[in-house]
N, C-alpha and C positions, 0 to 999 in steps of 0.2 A: 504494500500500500504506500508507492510512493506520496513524498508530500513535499510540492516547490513553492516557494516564495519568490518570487519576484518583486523587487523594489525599484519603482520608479521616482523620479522628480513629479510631482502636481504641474505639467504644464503643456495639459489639453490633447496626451493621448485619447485619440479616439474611440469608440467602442470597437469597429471595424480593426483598429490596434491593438486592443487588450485580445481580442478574441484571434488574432493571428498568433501574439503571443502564448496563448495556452494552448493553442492546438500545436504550434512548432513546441512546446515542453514536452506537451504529452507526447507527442509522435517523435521526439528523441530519447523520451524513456521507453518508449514501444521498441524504436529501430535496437538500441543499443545495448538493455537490460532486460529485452523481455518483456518489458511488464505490460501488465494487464490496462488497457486508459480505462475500463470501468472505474477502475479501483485506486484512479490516478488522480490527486487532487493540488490544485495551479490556485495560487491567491496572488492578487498582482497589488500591492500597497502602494500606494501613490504618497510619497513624502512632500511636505510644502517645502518650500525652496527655503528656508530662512531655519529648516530643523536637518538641513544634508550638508556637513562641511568638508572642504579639501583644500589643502595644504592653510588648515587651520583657520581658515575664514568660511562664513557661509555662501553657500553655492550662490542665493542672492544679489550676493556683496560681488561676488566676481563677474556674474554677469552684466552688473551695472558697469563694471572696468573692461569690459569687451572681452574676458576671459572663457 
């Protein structure tokens, strides 16, 4: 019974996007491990921009600096 997380930025994936994403999870734990997609369960968390940091500032703050 696998179990994937997915964590994105909050910034206006589509549903059309989320639903590519879980079916390319599931169908690379189908190809790869076997596994069953019944039994296969994709959560995709959408982080706001001001709670995801890298290289110690938040992701917000860099995109404001064109980063």
């Amino acid at each position: 019974m696998p179990y994937v997380n997915i964590k994105i930025t909050r910034e206006g994936a589509t549903p059309q996007q989320k639903a590519a994403l879980i079916k390319g999870a599931t169908d690379l734990l189908v190809e790869v491990l076997g596994k069953n997609p019944a039994t296969t369960f994709v959560v995709i968390d959408e982080v706001e921009l001001d709670n995801w940091g890298i290289a110690g500032e938040p992701v917000s703050q860099r995109r404001k600096k064109g980063q």
